[in-house]
DSSP file (Angstrom, degrees, kcal/mol; ACC not computed):
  #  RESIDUE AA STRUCTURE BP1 BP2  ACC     N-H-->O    O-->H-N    N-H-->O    O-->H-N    TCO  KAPPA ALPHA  PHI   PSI    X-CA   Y-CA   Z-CA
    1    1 A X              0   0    0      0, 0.0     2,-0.6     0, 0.0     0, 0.0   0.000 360.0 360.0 360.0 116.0    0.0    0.0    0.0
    2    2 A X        -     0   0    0    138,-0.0   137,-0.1   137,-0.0   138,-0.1  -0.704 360.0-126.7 -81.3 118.3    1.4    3.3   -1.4
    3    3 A X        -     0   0    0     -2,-0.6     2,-0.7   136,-0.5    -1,-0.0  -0.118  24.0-131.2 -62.3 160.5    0.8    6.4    1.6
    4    4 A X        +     0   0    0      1,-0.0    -1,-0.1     2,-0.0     0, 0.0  -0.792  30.1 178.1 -99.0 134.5   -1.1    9.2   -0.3
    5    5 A X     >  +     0   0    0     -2,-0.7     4,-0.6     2,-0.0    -2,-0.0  -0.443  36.1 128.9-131.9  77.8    0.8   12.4    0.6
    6    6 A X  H  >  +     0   0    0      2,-0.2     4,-3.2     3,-0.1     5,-0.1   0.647  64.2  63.1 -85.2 -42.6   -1.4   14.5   -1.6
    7    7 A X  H  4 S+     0   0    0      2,-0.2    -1,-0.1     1,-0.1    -2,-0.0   0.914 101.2  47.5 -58.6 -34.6   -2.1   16.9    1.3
    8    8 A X  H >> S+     0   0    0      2,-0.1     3,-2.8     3,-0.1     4,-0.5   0.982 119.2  49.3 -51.0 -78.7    1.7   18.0    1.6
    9    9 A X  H >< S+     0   0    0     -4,-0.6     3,-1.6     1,-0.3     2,-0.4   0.694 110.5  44.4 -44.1 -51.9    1.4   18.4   -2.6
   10   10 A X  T 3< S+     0   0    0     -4,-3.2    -1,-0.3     1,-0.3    -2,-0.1  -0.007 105.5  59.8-106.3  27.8   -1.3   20.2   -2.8
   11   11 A X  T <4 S+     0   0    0     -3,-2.8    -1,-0.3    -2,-0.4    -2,-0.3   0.399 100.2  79.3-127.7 -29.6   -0.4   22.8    0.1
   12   12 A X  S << S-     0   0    0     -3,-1.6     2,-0.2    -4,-0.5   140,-0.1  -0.669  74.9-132.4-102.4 151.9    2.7   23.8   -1.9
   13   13 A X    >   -     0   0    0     -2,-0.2     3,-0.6    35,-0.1     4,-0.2  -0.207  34.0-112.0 -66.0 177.3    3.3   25.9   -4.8
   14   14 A X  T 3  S+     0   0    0      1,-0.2     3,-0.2    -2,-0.2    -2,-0.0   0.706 118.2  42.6 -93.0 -32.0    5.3   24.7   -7.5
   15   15 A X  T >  S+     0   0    0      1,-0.2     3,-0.5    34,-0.1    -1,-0.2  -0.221  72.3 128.8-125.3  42.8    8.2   27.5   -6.4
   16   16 A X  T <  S+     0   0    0     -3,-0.6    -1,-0.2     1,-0.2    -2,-0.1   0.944  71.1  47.0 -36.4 -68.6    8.0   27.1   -2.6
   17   17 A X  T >  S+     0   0    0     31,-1.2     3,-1.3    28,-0.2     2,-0.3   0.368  72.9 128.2 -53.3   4.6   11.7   26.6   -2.2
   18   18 A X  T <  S+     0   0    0     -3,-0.5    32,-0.2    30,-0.4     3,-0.1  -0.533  81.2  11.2 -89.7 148.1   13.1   29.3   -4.2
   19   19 A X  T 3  S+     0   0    0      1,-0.3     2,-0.5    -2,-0.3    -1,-0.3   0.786 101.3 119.8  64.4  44.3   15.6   31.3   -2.1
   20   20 A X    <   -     0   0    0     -3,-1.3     2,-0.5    29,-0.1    31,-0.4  -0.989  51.9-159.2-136.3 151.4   15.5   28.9    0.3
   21   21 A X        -     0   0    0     -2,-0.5    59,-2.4    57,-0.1    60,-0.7  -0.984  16.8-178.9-129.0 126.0   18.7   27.0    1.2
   22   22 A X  E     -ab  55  81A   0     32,-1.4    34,-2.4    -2,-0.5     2,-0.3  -0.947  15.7-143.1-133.5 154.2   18.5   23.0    3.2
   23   23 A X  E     -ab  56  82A   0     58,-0.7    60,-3.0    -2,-0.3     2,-0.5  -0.718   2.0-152.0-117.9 169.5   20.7   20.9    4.3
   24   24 A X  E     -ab  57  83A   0     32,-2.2    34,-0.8    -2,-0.3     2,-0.6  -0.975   5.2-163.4-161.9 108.2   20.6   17.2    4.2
   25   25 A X  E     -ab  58  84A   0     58,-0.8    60,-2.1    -2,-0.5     2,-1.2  -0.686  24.9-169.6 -92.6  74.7   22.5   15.3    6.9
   26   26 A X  E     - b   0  85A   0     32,-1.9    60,-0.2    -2,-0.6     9,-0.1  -0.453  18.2-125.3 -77.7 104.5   22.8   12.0    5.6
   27   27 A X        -     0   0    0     58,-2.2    34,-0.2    -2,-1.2     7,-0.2  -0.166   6.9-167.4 -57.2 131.3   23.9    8.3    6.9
   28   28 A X  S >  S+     0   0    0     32,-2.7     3,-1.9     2,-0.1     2,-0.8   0.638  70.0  89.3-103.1  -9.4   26.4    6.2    5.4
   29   29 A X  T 3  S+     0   0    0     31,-0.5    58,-0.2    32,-0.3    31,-0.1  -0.820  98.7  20.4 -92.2 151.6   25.5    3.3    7.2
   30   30 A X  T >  S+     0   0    0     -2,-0.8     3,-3.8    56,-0.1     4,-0.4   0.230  81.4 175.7  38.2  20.1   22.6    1.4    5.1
   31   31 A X  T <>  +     0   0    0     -3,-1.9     4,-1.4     1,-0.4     5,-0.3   0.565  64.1  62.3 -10.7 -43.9   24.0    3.3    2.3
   32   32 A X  H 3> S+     0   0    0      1,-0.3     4,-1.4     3,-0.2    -1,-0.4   0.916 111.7  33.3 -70.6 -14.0   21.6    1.5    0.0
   33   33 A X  H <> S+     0   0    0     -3,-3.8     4,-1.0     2,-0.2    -1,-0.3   0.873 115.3  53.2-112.4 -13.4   18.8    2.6    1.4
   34   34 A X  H >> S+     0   0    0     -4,-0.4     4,-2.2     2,-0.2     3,-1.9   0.990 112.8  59.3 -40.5 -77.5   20.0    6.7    2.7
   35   35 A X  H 3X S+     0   0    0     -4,-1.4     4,-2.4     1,-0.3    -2,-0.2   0.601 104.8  37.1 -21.8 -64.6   20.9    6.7   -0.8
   36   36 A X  H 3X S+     0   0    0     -4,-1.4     4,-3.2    -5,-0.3    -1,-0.3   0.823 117.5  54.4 -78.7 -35.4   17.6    6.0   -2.2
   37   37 A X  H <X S+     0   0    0     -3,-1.9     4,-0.6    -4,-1.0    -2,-0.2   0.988 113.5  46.0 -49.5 -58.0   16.0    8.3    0.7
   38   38 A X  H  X S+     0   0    0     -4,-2.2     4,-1.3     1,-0.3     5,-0.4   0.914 102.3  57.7 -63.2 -41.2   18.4   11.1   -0.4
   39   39 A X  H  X S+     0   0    0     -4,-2.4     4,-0.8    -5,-0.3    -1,-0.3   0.900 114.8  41.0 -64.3 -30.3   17.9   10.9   -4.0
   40   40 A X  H >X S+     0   0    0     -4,-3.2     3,-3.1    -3,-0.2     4,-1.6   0.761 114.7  47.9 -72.5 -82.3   14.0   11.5   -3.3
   41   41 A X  H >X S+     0   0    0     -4,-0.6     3,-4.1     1,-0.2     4,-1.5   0.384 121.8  42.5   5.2 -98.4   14.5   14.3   -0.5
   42   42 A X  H 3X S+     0   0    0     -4,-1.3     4,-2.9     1,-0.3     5,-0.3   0.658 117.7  42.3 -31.3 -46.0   17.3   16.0   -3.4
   43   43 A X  H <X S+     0   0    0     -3,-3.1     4,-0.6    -4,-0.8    -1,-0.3   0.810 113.1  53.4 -99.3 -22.4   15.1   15.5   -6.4
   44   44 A X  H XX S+     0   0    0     -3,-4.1     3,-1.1    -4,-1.6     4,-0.8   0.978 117.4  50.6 -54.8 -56.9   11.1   16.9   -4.2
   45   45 A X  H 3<>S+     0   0    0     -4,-1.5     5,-2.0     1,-0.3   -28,-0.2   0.648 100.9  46.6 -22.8 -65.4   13.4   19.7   -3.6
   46   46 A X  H 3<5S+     0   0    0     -4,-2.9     3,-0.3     1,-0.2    -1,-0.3   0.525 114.5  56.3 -71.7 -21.3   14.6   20.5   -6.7
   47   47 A X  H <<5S+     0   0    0     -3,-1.1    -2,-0.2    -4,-0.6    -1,-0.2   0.779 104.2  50.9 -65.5 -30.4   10.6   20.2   -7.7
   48   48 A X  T  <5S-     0   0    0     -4,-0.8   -31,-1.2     2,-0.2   -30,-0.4   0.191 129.0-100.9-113.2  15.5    9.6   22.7   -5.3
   49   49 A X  T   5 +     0   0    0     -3,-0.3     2,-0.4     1,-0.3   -30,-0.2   0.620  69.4 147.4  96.9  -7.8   12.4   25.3   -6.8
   50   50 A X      < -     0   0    0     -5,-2.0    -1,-0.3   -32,-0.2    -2,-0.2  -0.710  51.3-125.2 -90.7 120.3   15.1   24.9   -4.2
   51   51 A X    >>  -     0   0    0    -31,-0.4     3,-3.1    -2,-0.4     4,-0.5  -0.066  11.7-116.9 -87.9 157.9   18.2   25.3   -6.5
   52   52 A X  G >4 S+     0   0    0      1,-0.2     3,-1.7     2,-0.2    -1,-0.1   0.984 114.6  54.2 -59.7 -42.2   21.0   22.6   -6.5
   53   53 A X  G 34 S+     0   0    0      1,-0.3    -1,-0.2     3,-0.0    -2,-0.0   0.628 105.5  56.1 -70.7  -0.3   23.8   25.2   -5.0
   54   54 A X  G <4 S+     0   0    0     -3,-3.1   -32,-1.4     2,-0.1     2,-0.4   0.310  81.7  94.8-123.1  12.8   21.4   25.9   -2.1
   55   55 A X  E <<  -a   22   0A   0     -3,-1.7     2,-0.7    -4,-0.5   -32,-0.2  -0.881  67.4-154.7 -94.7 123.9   21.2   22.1   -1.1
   56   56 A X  E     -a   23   0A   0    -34,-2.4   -32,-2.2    -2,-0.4     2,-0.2  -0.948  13.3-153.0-108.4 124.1   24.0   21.7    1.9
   57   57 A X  E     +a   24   0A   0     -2,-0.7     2,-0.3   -34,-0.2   -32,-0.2  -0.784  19.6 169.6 -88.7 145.8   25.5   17.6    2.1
   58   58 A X  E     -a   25   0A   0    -34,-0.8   -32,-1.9    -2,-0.2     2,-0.5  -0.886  12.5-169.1-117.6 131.8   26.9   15.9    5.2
   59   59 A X        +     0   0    0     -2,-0.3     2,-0.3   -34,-0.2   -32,-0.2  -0.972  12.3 174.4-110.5 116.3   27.5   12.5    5.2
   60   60 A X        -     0   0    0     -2,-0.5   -32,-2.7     2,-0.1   -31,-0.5  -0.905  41.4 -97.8-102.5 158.2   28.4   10.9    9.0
   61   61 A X  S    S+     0   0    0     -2,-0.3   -32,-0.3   -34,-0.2     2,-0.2   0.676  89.5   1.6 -16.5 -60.6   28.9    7.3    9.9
   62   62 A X  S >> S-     0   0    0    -34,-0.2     3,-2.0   -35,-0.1     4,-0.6  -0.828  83.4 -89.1-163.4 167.4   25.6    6.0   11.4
   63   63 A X  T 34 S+     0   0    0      1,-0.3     4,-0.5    -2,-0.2     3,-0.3   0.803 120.4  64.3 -82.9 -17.5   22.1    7.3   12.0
   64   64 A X  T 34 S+     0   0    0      1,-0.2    -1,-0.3     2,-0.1     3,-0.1   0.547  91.1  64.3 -48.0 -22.6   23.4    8.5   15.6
   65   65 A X  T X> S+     0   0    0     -3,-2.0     4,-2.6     1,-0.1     3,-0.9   0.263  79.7  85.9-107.1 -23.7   25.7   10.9   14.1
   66   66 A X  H 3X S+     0   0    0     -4,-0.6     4,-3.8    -3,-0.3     5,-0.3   0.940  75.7  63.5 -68.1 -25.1   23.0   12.9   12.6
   67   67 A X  H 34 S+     0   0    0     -4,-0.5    -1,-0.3     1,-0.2     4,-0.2   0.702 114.5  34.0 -81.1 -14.8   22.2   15.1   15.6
   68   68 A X  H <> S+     0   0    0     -3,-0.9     4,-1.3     2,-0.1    -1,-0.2   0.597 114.5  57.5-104.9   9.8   25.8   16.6   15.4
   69   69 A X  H  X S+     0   0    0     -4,-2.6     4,-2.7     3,-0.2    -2,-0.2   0.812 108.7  45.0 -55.2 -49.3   25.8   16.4   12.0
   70   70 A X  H  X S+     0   0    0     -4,-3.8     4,-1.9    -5,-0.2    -3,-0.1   0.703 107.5  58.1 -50.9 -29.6   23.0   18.4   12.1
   71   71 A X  H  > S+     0   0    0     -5,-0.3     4,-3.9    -4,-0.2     5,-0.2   0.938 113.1  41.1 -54.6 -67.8   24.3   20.8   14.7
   72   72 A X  H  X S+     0   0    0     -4,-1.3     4,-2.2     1,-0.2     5,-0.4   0.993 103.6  56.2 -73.2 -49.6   27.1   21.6   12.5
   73   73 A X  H  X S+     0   0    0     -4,-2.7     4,-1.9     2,-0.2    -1,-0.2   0.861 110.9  51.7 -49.4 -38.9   25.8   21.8    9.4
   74   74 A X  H  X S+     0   0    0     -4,-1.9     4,-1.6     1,-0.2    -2,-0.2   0.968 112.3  52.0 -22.0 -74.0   23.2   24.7   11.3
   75   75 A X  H  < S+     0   0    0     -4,-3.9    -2,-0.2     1,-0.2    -1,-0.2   0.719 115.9  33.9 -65.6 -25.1   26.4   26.3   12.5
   76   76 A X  H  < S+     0   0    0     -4,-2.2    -1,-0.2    -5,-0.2    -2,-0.2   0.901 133.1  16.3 -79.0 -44.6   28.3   26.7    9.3
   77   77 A X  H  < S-     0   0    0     -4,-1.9    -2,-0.2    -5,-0.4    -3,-0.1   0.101  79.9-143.9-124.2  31.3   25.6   27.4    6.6
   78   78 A X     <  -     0   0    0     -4,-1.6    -4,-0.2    -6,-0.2   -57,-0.1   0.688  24.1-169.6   2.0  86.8   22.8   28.3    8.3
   79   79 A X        -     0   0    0     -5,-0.2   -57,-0.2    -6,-0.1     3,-0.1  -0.082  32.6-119.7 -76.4-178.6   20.0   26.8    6.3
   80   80 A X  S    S-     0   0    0    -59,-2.4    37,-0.7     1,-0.7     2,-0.2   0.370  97.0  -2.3-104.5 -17.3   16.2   27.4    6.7
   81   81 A X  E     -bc  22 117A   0    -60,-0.7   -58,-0.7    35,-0.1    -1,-0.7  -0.785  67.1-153.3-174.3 149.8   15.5   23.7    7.5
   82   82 A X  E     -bc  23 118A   0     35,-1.4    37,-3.1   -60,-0.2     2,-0.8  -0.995   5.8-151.6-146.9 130.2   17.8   20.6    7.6
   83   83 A X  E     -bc  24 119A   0    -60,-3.0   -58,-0.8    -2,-0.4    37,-0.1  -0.844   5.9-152.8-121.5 120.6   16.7   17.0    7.0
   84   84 A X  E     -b   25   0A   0     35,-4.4     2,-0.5    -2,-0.8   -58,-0.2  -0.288  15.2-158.3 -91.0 154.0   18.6   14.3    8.8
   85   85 A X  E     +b   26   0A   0    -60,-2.1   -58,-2.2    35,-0.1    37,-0.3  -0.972  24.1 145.1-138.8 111.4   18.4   11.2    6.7
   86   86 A X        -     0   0    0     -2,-0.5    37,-1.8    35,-0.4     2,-0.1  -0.880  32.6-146.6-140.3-167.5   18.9    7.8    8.3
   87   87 A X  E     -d  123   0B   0    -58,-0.2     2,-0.6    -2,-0.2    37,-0.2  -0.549   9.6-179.9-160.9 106.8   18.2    4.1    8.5
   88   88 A X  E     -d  124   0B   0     35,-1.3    37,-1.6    -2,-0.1     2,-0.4  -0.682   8.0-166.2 -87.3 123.6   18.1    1.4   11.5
   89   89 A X  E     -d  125   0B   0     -2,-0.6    37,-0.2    35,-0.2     2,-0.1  -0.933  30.4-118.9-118.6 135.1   17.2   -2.2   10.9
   90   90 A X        +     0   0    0     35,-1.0     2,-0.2    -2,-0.4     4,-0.1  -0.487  38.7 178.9 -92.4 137.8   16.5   -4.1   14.3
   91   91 A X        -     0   0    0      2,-0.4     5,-0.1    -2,-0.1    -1,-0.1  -0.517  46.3 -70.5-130.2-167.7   19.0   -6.7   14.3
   92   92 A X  S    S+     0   0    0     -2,-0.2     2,-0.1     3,-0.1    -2,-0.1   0.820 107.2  63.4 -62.3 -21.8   19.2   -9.3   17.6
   93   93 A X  S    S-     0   0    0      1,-0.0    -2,-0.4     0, 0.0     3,-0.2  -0.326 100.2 -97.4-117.7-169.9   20.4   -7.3   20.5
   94   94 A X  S  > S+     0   0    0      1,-0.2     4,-1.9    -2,-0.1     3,-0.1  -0.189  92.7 112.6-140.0   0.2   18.5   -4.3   22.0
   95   95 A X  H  >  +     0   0    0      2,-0.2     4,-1.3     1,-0.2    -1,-0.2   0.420  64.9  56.1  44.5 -67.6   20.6   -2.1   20.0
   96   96 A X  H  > S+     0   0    0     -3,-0.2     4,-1.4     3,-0.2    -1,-0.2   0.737 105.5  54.8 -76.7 -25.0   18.0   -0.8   17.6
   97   97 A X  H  > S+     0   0    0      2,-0.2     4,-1.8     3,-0.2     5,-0.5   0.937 108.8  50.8 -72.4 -76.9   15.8    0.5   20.8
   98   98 A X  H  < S+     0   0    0     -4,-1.9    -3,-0.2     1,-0.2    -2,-0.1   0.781 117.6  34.5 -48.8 -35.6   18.8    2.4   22.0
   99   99 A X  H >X S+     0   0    0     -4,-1.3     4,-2.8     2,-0.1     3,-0.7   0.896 110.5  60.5 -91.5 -34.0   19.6    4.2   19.0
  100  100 A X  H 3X S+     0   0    0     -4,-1.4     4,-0.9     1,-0.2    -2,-0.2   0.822 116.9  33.8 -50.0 -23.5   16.2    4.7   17.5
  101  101 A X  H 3X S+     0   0    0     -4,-1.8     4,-1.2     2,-0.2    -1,-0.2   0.547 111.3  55.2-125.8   5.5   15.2    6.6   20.3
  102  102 A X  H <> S+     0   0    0     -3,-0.7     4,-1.4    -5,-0.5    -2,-0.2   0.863 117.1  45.1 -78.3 -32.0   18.4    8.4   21.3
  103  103 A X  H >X S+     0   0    0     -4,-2.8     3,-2.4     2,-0.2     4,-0.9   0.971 116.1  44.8 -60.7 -77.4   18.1    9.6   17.3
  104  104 A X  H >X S+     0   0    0     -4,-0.9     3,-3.5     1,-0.3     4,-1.0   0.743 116.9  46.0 -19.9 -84.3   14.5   10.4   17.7
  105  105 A X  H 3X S+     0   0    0     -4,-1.2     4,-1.6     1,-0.3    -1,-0.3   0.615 114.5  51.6 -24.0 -43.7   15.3   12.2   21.2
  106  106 A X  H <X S+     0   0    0     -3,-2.4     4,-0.8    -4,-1.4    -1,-0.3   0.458 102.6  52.2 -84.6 -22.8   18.1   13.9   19.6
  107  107 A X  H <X S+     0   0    0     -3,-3.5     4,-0.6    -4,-0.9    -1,-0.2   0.456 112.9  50.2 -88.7 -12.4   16.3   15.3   16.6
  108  108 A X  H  X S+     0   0    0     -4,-1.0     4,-2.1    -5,-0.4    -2,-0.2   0.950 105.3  50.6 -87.7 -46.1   13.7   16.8   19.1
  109  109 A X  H  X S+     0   0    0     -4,-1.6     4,-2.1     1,-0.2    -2,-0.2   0.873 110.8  50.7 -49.4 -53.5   16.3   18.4   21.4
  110  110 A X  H  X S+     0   0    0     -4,-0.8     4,-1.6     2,-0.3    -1,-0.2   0.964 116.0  47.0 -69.8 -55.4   18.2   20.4   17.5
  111  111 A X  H  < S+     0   0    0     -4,-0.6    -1,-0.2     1,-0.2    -2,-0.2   0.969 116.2  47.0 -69.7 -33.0   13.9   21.7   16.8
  112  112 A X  H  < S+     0   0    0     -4,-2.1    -2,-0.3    -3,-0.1    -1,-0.2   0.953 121.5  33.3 -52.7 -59.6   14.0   22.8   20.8
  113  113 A X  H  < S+     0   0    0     -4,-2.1     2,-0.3    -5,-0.1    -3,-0.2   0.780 116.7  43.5 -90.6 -34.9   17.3   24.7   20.6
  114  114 A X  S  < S-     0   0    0     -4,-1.6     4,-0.1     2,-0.1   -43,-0.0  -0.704  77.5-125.0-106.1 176.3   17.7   26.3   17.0
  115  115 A X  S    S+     0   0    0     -2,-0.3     2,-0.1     2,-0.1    -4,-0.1   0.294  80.5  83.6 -85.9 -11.0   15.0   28.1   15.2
  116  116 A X  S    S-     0   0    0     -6,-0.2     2,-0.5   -34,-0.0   -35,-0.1  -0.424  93.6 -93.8-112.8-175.0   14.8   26.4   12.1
  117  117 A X  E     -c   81   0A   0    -37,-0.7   -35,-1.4    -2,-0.1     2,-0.5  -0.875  25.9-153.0-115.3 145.2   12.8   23.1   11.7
  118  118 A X  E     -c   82   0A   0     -2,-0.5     2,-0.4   -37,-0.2   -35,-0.2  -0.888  24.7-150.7 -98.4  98.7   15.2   19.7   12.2
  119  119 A X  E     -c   83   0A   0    -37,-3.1   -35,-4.4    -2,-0.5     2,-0.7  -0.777   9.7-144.0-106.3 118.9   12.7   16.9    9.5
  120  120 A X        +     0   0    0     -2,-0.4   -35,-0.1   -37,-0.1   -37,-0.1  -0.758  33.5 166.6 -98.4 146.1   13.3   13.9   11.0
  121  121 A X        +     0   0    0     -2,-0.7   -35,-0.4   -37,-0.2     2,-0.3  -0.035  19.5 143.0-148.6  46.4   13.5   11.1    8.2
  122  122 A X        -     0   0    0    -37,-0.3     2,-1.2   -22,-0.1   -35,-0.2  -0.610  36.7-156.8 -35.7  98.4   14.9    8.3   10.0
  123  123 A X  E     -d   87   0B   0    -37,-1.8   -35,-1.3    -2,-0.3     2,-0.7  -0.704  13.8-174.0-101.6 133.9   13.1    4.8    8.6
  124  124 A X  E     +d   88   0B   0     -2,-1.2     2,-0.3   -37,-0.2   -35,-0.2  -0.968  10.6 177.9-130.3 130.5   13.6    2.5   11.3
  125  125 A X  E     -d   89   0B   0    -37,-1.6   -35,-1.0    -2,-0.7    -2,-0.0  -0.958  41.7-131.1-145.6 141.9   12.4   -1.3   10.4
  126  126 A X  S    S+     0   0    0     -2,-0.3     2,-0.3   -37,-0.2   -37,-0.1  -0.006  93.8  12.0 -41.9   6.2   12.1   -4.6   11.6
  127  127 A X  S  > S-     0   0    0      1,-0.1     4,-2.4     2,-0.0     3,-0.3  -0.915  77.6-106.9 165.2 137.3   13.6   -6.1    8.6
  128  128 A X  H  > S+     0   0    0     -2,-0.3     4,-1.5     2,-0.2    -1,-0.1   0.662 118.0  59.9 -57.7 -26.2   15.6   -5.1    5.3
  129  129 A X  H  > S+     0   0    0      2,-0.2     4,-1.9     3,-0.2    -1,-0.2   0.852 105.0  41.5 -67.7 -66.4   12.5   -5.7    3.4
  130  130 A X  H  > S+     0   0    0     -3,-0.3     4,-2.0     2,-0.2    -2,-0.2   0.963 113.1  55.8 -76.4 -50.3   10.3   -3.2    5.2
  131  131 A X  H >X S+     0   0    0     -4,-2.4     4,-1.1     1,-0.2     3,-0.6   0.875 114.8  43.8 -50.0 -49.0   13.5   -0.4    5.1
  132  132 A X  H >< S+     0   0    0     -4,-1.5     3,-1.1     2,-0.3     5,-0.3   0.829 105.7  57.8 -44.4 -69.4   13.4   -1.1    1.0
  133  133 A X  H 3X S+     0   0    0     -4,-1.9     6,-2.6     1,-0.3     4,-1.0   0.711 110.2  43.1 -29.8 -62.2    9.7   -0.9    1.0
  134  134 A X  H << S+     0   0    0     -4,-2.0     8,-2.0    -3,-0.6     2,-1.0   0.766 110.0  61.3 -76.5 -30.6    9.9    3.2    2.7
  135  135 A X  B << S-E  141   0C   0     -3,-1.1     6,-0.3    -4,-1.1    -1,-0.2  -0.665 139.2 -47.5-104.7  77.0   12.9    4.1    0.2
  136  136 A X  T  4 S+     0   0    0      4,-2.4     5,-0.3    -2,-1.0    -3,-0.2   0.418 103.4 116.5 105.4   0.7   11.2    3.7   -2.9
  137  137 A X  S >< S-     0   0    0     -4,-1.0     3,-3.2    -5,-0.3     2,-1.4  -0.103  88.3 -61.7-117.7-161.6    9.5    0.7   -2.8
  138  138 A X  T 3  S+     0   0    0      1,-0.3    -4,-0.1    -3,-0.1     3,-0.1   0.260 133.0  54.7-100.8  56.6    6.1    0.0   -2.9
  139  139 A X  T 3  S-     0   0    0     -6,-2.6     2,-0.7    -2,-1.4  -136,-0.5   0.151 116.1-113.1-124.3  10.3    5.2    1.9    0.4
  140  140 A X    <   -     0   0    0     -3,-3.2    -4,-2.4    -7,-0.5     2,-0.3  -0.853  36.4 -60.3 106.9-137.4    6.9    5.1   -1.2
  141  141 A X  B  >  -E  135   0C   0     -2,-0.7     4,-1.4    -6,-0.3    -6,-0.2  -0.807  27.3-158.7 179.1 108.7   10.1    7.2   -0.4
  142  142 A X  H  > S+     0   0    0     -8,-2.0     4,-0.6    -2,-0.3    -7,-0.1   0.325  92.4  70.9 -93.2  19.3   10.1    8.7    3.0
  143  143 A X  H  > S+     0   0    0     -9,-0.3     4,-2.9     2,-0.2     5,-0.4   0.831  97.7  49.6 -67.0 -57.6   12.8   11.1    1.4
  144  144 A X  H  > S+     0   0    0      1,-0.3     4,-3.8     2,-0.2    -2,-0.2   0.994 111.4  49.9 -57.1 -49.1   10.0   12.7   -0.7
  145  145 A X  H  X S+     0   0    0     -4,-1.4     4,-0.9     1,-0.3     5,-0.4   0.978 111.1  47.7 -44.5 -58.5    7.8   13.0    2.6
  146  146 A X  H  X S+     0   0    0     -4,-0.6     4,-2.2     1,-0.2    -1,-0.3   0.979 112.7  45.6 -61.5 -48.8   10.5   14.6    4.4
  147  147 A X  H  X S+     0   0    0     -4,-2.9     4,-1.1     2,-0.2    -2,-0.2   0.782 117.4  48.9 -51.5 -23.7   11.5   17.3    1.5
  148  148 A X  H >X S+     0   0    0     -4,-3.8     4,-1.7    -5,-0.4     3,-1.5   0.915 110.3  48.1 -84.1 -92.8    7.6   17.9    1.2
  149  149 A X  H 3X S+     0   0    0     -4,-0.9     4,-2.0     1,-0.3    -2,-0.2   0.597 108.6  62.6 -13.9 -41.6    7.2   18.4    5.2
  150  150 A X  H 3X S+     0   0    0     -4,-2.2     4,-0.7    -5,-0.4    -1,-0.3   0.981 111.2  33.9 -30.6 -80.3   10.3   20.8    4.9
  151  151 A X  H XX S+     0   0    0     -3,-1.5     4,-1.9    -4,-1.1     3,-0.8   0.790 108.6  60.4 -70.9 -32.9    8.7   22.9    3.0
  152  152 A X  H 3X S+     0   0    0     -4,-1.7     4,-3.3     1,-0.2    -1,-0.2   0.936 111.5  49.9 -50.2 -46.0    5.2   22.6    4.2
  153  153 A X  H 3< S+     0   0    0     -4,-2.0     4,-0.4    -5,-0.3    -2,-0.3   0.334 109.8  47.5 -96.1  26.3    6.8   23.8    7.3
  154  154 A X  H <X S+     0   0    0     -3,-0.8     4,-3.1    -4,-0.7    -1,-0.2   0.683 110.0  50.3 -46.0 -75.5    8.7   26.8    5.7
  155  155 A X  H  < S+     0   0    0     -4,-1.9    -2,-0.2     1,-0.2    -3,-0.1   0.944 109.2  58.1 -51.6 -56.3    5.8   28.1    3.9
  156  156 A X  T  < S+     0   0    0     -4,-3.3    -1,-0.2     1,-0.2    -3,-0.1   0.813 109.9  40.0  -1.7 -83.9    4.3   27.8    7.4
  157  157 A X  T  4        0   0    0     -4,-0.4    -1,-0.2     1,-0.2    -2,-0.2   0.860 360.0 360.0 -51.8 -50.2    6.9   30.2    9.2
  158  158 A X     <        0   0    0     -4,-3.1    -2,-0.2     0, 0.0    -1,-0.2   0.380 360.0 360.0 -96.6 360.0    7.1   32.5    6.8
């Protein structure tokens, strides 16, 4: 079942983004499946007018890393909205509980302390299958969701 996100789409103009500069904190660990997140996120963006020089990259290690990834990317190139991009797949140990919700925690703390909005777009699954499924597969790309949700909450602020 593909999620509808017609309401995001049809709440934006076509040249929401333009002047607007986001950063995209990405995670190298699932690479295949960041990847696929980031190439929607990159490519809504560039739909909604947000110009290719005015997209800021970070890549860190693991989906833990994003909350001072995020940090910093805020402190160098002050963006208008930064969307952390990760993926955690529950493996045997207890492991996937302790980082899914230290990331989660951690993405709340960055929307508490700076000013801009921190779009969290973390897919965290049971199973390689389900992670697939959310980056592109046939439940969608929760890249697109997050670039849309960006921008919903831009137009929002301003």
């Amino acid at each position: 079942m593909k999620i509808n996100n017609n309401i995001l789409v049809n709440s934006l103009d076509s040249n929401i983004g333009l002047n607007k500069k986001i950063g995209i904190v990405k995670s190298i660990w699932n690479n295949e499946i960041t990847g696929r997140l980031l190439e929607g996120c990159k490519s809504t963006l560039l739909d909604y007018g947000v110009q290719k020089n005015s997209i800021y990259n970070l890549s860190v290690p693991g989906s833990f890393e994003l909350i001072y990834g995020g940090k910093k990317l805020y402190k160098i190139f002050k963006p208008d909205a930064i969307i952390l991009i990760g993926s955690i797949i529950q493996g045997e140990t207890p492991h996937f509980q302790f980082i899914s919700q230290a990331t989660a925690n951690g993405v709340k703390d960055l929307n508490i302390l700076f000013d801009i909005p921190f779009v969290f777009c973390v897919s965290t699954d049971l199973n390689e299958k389900q992670a697939i499924d959310r980056s592109g597969g046939k439940i969608g790309n929760k890249g697109v969701d997050a670039a849309l949700t960006a921008l919903h909450l831009l137009k929002e602020i301003n």
